[in-house]
py3Dmol code that shows the C-alpha trace and the ligand (Angstrom):
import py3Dmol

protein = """\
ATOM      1  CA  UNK A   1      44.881 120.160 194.746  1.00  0.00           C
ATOM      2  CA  UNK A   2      48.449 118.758 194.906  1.00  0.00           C
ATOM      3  CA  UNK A   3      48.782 115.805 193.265  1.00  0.00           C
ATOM      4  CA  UNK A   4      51.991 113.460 192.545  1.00  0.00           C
ATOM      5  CA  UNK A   5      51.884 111.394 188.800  1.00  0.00           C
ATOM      6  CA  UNK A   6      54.022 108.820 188.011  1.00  0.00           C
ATOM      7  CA  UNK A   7      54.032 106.942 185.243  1.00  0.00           C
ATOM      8  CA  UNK A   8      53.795 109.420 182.267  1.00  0.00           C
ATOM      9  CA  UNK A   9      53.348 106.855 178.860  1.00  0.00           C
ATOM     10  CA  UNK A  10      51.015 106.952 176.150  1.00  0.00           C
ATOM     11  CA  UNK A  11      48.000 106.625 178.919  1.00  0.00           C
ATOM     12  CA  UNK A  12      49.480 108.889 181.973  1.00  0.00           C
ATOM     13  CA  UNK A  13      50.995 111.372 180.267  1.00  0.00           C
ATOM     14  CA  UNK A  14      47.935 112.864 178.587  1.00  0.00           C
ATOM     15  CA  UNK A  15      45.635 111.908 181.736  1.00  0.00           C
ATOM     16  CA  UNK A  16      48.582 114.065 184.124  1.00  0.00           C
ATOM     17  CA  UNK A  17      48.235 117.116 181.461  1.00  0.00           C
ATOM     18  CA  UNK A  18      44.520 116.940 181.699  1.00  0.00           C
ATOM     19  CA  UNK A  19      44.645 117.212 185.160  1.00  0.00           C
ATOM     20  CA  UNK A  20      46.787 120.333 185.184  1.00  0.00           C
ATOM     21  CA  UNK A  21      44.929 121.970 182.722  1.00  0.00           C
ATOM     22  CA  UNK A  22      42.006 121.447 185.344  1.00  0.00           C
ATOM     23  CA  UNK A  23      44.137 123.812 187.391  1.00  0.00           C
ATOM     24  CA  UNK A  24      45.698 121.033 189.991  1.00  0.00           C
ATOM     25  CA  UNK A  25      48.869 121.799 190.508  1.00  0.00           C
ATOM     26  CA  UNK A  26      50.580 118.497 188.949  1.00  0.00           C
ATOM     27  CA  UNK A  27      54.060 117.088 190.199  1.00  0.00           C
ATOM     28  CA  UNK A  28      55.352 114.249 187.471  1.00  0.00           C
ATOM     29  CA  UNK A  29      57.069 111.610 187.441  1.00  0.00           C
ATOM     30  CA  UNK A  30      58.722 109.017 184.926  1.00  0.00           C
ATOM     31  CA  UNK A  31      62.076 107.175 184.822  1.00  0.00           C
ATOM     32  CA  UNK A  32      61.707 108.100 180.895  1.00  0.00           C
ATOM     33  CA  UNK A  33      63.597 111.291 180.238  1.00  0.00           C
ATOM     34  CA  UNK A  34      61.228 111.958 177.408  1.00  0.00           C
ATOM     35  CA  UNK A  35      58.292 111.005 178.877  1.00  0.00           C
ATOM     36  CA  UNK A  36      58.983 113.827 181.172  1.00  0.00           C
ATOM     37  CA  UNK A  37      60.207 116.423 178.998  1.00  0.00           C
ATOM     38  CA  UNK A  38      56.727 116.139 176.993  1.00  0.00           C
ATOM     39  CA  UNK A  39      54.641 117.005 180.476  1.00  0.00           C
ATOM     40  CA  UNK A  40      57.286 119.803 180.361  1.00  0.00           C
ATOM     41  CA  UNK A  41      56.501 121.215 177.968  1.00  0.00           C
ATOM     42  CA  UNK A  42      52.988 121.283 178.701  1.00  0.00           C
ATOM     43  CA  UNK A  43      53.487 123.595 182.114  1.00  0.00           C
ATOM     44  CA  UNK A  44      53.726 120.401 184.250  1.00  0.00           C
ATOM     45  CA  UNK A  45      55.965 120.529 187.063  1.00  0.00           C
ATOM     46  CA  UNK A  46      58.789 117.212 186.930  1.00  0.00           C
ATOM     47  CA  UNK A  47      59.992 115.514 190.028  1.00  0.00           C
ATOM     48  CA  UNK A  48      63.633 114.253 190.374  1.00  0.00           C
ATOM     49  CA  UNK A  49      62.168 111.015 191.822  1.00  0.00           C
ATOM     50  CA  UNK A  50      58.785 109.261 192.741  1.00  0.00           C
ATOM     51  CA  UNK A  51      59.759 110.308 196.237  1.00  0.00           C
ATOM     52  CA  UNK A  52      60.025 113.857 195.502  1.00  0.00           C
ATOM     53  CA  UNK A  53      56.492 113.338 193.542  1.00  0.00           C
ATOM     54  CA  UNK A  54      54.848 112.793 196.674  1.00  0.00           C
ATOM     55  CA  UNK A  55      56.202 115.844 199.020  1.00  0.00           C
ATOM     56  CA  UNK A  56      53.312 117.381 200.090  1.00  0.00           C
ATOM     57  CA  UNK A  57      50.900 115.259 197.255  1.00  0.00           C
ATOM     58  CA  UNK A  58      47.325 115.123 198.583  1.00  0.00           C
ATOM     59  CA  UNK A  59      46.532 112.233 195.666  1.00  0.00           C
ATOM     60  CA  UNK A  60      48.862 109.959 194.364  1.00  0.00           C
ATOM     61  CA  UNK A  61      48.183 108.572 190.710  1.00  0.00           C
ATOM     62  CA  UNK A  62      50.049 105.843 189.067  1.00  0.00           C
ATOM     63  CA  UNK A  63      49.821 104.435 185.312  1.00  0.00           C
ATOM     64  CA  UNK A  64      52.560 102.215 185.299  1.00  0.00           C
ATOM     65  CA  UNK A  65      53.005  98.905 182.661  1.00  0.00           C
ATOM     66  CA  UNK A  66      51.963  95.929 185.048  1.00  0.00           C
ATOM     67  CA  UNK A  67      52.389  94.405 188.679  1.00  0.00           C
ATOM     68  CA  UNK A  68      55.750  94.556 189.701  1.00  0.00           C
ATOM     69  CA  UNK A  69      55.963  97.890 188.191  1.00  0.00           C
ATOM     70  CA  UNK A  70      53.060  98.683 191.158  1.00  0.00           C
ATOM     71  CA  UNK A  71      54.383  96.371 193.506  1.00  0.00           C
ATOM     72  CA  UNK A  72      57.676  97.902 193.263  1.00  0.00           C
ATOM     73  CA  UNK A  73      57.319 101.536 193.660  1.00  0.00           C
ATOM     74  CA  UNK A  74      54.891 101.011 196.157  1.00  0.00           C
ATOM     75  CA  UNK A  75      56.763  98.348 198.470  1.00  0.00           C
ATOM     76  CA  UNK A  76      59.657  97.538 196.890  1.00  0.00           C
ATOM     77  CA  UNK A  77      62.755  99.170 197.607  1.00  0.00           C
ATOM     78  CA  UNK A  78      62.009 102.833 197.508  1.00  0.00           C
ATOM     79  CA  UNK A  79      59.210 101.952 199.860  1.00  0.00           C
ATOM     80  CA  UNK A  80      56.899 104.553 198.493  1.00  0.00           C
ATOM     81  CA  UNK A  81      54.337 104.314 201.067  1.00  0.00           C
ATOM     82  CA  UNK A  82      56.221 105.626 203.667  1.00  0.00           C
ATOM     83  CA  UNK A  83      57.214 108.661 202.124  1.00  0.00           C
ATOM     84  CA  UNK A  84      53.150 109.527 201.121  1.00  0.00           C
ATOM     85  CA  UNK A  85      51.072 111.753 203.761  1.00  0.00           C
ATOM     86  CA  UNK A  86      48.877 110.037 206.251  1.00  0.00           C
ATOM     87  CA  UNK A  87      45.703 110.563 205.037  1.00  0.00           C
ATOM     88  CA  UNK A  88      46.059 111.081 201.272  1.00  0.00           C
ATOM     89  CA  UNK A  89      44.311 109.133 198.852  1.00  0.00           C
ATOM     90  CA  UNK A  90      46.261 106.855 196.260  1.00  0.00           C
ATOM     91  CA  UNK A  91      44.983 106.502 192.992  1.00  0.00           C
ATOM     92  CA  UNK A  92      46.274 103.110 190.829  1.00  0.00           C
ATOM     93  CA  UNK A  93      44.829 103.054 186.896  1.00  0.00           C
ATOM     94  CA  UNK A  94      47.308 100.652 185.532  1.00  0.00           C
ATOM     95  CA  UNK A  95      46.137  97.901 184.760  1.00  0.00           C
ATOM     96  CA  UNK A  96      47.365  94.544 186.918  1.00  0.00           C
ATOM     97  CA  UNK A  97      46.437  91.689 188.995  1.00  0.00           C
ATOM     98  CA  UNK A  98      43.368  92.520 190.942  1.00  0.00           C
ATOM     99  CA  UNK A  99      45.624  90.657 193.946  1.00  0.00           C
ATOM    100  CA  UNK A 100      48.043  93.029 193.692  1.00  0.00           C
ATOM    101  CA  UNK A 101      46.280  95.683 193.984  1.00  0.00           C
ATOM    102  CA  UNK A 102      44.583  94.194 197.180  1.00  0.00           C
ATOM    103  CA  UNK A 103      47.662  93.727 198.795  1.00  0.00           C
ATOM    104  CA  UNK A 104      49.280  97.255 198.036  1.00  0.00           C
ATOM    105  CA  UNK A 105      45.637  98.695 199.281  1.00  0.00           C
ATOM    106  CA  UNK A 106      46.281  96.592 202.857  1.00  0.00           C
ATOM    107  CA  UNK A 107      49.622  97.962 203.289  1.00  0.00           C
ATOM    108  CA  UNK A 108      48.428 101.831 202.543  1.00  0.00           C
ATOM    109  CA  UNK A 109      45.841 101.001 204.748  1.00  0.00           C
ATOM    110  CA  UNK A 110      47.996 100.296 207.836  1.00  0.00           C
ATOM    111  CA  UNK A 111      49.755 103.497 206.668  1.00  0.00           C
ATOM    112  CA  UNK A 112      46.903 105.095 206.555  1.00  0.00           C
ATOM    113  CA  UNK A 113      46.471 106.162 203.567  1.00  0.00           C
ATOM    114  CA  UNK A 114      43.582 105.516 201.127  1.00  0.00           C
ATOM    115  CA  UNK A 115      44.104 102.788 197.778  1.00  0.00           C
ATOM    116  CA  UNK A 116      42.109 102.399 195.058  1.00  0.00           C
ATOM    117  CA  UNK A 117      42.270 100.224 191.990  1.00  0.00           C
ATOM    118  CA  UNK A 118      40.830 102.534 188.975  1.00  0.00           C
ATOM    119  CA  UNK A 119      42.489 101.064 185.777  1.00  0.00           C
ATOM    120  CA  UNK A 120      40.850 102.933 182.528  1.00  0.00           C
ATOM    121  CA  UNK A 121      39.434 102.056 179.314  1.00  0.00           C
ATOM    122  CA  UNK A 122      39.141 104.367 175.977  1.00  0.00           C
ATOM    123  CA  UNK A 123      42.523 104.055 174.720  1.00  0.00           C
ATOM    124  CA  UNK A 124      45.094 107.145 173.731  1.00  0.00           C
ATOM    125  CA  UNK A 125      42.281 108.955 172.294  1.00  0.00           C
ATOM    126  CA  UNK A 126      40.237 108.603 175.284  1.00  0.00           C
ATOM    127  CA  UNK A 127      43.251 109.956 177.785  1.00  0.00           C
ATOM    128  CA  UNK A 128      43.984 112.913 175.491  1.00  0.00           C
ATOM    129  CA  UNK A 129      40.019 113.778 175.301  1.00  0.00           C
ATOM    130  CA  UNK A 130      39.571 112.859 178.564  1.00  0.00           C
ATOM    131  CA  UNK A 131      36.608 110.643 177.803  1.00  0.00           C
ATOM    132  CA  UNK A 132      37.992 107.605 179.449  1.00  0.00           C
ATOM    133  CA  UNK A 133      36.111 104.972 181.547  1.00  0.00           C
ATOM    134  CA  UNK A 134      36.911 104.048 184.817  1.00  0.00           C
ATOM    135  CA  UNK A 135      36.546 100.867 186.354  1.00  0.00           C
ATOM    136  CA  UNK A 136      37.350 101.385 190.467  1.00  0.00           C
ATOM    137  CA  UNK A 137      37.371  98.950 193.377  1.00  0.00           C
ATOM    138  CA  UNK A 138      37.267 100.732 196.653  1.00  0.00           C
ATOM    139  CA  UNK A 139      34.845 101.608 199.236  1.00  0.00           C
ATOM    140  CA  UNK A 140      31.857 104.490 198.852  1.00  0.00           C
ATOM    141  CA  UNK A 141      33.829 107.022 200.607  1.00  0.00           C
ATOM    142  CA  UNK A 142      36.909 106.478 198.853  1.00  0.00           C
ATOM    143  CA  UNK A 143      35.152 106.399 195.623  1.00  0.00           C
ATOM    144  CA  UNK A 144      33.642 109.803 196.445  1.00  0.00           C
ATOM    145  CA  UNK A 145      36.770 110.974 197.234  1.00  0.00           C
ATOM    146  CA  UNK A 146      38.504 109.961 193.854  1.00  0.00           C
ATOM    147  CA  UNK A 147      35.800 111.439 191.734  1.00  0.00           C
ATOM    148  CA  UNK A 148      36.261 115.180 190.932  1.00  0.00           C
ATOM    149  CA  UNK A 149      40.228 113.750 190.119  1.00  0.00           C
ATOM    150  CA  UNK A 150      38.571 111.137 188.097  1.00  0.00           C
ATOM    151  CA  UNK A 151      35.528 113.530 186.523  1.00  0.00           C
ATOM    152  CA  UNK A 152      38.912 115.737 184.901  1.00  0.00           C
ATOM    153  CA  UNK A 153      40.362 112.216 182.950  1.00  0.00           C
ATOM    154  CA  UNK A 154      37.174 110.915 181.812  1.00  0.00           C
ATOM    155  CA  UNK A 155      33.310 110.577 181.270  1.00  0.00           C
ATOM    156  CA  UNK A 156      32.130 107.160 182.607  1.00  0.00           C
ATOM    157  CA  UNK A 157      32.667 106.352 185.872  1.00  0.00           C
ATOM    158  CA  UNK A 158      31.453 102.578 187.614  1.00  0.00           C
ATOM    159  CA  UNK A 159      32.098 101.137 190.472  1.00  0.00           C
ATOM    160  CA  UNK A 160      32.846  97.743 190.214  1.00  0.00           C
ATOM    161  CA  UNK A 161      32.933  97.030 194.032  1.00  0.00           C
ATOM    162  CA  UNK A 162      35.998  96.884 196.960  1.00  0.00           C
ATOM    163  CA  UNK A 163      39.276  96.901 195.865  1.00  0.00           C
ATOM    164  CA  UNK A 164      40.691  94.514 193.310  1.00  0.00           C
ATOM    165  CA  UNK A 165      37.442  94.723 191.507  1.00  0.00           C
ATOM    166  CA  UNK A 166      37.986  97.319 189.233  1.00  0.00           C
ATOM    167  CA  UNK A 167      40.901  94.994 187.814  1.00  0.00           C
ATOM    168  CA  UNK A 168      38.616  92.290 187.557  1.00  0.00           C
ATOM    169  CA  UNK A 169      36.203  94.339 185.541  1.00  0.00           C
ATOM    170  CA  UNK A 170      39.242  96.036 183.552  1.00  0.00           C
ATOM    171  CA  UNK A 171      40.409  92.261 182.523  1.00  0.00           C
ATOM    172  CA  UNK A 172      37.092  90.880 181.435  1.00  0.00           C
ATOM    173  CA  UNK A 173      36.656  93.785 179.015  1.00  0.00           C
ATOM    174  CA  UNK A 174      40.310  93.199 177.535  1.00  0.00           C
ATOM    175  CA  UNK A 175      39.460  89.566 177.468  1.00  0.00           C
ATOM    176  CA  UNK A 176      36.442  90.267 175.192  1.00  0.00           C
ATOM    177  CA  UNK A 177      39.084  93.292 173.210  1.00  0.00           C
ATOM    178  CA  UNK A 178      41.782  90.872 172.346  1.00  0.00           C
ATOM    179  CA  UNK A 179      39.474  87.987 170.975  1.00  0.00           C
ATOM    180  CA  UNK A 180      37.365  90.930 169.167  1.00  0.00           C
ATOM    181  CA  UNK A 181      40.659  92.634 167.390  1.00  0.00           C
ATOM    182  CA  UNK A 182      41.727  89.251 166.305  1.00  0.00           C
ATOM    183  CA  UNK A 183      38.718  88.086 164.910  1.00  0.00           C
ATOM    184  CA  UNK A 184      38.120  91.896 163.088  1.00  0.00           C
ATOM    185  CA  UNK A 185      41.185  90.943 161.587  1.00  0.00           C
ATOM    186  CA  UNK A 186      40.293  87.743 160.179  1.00  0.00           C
ATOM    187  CA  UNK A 187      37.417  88.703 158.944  1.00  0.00           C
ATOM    188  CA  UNK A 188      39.231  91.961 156.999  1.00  0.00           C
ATOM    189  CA  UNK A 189      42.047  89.734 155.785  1.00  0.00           C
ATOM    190  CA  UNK A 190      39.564  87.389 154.665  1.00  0.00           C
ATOM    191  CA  UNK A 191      37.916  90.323 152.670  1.00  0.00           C
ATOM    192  CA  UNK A 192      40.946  91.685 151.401  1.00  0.00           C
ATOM    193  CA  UNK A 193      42.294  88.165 149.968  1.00  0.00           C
ATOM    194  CA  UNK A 194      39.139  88.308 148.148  1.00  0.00           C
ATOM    195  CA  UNK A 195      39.563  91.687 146.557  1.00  0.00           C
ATOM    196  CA  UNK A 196      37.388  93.689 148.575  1.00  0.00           C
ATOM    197  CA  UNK A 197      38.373  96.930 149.542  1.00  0.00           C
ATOM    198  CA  UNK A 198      38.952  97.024 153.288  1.00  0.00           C
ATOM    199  CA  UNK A 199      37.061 100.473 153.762  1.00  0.00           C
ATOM    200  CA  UNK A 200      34.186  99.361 152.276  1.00  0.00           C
ATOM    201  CA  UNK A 201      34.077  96.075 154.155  1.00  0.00           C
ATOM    202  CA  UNK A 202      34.721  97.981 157.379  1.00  0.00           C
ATOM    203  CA  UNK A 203      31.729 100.550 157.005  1.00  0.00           C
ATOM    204  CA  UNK A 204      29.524  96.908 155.830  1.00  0.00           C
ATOM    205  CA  UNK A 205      30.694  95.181 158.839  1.00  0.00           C
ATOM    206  CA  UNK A 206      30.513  98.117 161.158  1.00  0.00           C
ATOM    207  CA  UNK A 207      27.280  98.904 159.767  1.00  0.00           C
ATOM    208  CA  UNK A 208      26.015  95.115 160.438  1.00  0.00           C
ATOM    209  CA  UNK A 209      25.979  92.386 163.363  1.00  0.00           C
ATOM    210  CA  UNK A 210      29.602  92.014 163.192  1.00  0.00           C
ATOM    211  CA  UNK A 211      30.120  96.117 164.514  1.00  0.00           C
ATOM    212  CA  UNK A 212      31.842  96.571 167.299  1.00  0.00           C
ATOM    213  CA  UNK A 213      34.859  99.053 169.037  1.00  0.00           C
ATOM    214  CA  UNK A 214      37.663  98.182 166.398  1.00  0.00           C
ATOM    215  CA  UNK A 215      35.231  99.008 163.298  1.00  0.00           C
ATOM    216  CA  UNK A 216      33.802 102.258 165.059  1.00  0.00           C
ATOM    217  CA  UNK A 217      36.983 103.533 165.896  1.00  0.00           C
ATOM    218  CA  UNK A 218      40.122 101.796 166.125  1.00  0.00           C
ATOM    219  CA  UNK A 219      40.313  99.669 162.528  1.00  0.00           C
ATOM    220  CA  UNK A 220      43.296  97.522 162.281  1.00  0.00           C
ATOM    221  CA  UNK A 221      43.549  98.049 158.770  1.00  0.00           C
ATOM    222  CA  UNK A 222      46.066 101.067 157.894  1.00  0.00           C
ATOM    223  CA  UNK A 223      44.210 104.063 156.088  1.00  0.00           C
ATOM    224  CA  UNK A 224      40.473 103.117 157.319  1.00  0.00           C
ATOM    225  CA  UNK A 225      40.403 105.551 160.309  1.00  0.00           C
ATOM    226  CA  UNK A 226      42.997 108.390 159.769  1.00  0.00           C
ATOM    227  CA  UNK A 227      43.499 108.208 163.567  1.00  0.00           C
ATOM    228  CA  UNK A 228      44.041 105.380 164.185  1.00  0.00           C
ATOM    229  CA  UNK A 229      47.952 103.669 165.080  1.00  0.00           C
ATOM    230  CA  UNK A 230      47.433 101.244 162.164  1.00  0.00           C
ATOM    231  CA  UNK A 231      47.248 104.367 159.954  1.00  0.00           C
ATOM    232  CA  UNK A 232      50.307 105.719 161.850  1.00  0.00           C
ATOM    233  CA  UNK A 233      52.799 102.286 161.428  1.00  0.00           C
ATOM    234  CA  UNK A 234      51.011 101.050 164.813  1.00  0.00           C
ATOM    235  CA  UNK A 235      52.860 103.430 166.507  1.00  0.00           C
ATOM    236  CA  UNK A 236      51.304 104.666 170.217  1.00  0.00           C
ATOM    237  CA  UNK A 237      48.075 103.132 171.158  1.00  0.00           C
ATOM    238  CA  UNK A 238      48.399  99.712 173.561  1.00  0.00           C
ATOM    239  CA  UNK A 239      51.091  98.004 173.059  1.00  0.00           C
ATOM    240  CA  UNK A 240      50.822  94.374 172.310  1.00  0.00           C
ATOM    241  CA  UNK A 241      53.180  93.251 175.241  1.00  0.00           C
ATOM    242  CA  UNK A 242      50.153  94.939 177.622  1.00  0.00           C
ATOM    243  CA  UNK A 243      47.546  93.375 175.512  1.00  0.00           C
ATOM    244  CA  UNK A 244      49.964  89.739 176.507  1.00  0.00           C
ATOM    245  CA  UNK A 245      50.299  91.074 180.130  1.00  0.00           C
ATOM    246  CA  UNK A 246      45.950  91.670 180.099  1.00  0.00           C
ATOM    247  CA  UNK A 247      45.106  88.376 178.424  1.00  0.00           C
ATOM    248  CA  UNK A 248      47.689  86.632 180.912  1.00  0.00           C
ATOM    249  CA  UNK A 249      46.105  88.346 183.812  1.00  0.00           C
ATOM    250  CA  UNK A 250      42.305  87.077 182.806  1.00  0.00           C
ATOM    251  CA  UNK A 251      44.378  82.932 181.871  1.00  0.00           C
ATOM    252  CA  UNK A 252      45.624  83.521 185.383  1.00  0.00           C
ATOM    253  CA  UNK A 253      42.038  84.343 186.879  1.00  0.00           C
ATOM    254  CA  UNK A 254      40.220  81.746 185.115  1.00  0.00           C
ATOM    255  CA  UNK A 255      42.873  78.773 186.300  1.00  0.00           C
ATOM    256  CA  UNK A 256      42.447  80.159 189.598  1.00  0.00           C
ATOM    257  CA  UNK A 257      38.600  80.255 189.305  1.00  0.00           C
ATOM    258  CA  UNK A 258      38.294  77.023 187.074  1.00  0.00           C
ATOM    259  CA  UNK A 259      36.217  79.441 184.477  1.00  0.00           C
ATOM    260  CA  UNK A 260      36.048  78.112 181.073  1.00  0.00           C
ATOM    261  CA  UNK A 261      37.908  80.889 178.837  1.00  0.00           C
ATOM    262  CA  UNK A 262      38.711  78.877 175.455  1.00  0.00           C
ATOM    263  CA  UNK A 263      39.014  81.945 173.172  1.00  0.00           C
ATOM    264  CA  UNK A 264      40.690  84.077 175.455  1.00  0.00           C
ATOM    265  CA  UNK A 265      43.613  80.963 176.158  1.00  0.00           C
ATOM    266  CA  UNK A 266      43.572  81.186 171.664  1.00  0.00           C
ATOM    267  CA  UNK A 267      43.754  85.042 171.878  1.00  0.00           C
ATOM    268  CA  UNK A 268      46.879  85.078 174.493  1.00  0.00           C
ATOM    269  CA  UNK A 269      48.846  82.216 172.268  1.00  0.00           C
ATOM    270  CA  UNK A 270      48.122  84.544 169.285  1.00  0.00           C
ATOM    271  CA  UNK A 271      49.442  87.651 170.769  1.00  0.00           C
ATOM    272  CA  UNK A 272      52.483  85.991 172.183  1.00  0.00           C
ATOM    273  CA  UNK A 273      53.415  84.324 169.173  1.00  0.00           C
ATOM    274  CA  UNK A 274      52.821  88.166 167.651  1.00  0.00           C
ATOM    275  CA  UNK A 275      55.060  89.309 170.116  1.00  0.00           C
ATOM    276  CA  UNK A 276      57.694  86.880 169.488  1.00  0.00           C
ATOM    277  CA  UNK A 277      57.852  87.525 166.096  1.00  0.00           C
ATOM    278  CA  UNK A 278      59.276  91.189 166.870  1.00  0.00           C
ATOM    279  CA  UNK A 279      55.826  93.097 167.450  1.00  0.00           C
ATOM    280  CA  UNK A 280      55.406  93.518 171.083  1.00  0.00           C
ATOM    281  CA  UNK A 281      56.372  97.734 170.985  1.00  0.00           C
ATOM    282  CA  UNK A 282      53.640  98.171 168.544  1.00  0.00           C
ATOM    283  CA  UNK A 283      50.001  98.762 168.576  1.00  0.00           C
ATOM    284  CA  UNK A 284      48.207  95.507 169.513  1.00  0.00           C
ATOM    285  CA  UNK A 285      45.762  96.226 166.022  1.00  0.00           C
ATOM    286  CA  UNK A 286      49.656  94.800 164.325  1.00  0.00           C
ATOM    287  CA  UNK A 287      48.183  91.411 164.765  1.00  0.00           C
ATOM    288  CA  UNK A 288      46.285  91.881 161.491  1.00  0.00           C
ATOM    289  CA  UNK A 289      50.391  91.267 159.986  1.00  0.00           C
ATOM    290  CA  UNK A 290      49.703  87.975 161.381  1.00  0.00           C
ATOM    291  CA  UNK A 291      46.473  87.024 159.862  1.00  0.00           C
ATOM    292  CA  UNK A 292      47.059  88.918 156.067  1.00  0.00           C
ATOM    293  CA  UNK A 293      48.716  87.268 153.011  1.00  0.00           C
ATOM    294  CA  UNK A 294      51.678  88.557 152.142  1.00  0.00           C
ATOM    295  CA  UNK A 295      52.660  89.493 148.771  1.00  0.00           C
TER     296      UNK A 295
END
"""
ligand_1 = """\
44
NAD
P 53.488 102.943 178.524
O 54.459 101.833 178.416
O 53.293 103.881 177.366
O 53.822 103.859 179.820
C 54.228 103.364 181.053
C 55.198 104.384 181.645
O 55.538 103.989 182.984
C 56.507 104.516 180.874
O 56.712 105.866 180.494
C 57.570 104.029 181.886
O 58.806 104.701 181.752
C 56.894 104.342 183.194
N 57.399 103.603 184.353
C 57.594 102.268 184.503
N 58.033 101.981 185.746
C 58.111 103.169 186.398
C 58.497 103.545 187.729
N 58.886 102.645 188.625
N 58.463 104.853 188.054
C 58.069 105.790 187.162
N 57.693 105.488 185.895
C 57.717 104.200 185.525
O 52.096 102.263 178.918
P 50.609 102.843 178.716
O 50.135 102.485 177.344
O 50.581 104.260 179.176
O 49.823 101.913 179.754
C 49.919 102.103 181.173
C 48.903 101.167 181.824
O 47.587 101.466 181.321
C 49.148 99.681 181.544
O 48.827 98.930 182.673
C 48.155 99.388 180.402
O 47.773 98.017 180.377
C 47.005 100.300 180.765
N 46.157 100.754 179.649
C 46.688 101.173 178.470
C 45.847 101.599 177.454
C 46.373 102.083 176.122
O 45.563 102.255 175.179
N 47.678 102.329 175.983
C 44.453 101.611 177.628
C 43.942 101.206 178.866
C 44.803 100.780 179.871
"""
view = py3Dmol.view(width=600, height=400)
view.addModel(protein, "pdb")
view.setStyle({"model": 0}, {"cartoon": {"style": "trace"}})
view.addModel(ligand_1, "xyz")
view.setStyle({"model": 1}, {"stick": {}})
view.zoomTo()
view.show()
């Protein structure tokens, strides 16, 4: 199949590779010289613009940062949507305001063309093993439509229910990510004050009611998991300005819904004052810098 791919980061770029080594015949596209010259380099075909992507595309994906990055390519300016086939389907996995989404998905509509909201889960790892989980908000039949694409990028699939839901699913689950990394944290710098060796602790805790995702594979503490960005200077991985944008998105939902969200509010002040203090590039696990004694 011919598919257009724009938005070629840490997340898209391995997902866009997987997909051509699936034998699809894979069109890029990034405003990131090297973001393209990596897909290069794997045999991936690079566009001179997101319009060029689309020629002849009979899918559309997109893994862009956050709404107006969607919003904007789709409607914006460049008017995207006018220059995609009727009749193609239009995949969206970043991750960003489940309105958004809805709104892009009406326009394509009265284009013509099929929208869904699919934003991932599974981290770097996950996109490079194709192992991710996908979260999408569309109807049966475009769901259907979406899935051998989707089957290439990951292993779980759910559908979460019409579009925008996906998002709402996708926010929830970095809701519960952001208050769990910070409190893994505490509880390892808590440790470590104490003289414990954080490996140790980490298999206890991992091994015990406190286990969860950041003990079994994504420890914030460098030189527990080999793989793992705090073992690599928190380099690659998600970014702690998307962890903001996700924890924002959920704030934003829960005002809107009047849900009660107490740690998640706490989670978002700590990440922003993280961010503020020169973090945001690096992996959000950094917030353990926060939380540790120094010296
Ligand atoms: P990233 O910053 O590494 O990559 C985003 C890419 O989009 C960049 O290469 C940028 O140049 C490109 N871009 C921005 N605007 C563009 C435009 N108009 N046209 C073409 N390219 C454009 O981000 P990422 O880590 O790959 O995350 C992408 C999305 O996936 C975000 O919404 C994030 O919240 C979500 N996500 C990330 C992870 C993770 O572990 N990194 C996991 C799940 C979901």
């Amino acid at each position: 199949m011919q598919i257009a791919f724009i938005g070629l980061g840490n997340m898209g770029g391995p997902m866009a590779i997987n997909l051509h080594k699936a034998g699809h015949s894979v069109k890029a596209f990034d405003l990131s010289q090297d973001a393209l010259a990596k897909v290069k380099a794997e045999g991936l075909q690079v566009a001179a613009s997101a319009q060029d992507a689309v020629q002849g595309a009979e899918a559309v994906i997109t893994m862009l940062p956050a709404s107006q990055h969607v919003e904007g390519l789709f409607l914006g300016n460049g008017n995207l949507l006018a220059s995609i086939a009727k009749g193609a389907l239009v995949i969206d996995s970043s991750t960003i305001a489940a309105a958004t989404s809805q709104k892009v998905a009406k326009a394509a509509e009265a284009a013509g063309i099929d929208f869904i909201d699919a934003p991932v889960s599974g981290g770097t790892g996950g996109a490079i093993a194709g192992t991710l989980t996908f979260m999408v908000g569309g109807s049966d039949a475009q769901l259907e439509r979406a899935r051998p694409l989707l089957e290439k990028m990951g292993a779980n699939i759910f559908h979460a229910g019409s579009v925008g839901a996906g998002q709402t699913a996708k926010i929830c689950n970095n809701m519960l990510l952001g208050i769990l990394m910070v409190g893994t944290s505490e509880a390892i710098a808590l440790g470590v004050a104490n003289g414990l060796d954080p490996k140790v602790l980490s298999e206890i805790m991992r091994r015990s009611s406190g286990g969860n995702w950041a003990l079994e594979k994504y420890n914030p503490f460098p030189g527990v998991h080999e793989n793992a960005p705090a073992s690599k200077g928190y380099a690659g991985g998600f970014g702690t300005d998307l962890m903001l944008k996700d924890l924002g998105l959920a704030q934003e939902n829960a005002m809107a819904t009047k849900a009660s969200t107490p740690l998640g509010g706490m989670a978002r002040a700590i990440y922003a004052a993280h961010s503020i203090a020169g973090h945001g590039g690096e992996d959000f696990s950094s917030v353990i810098k926060m939380l540790q004694k120094k010296g």
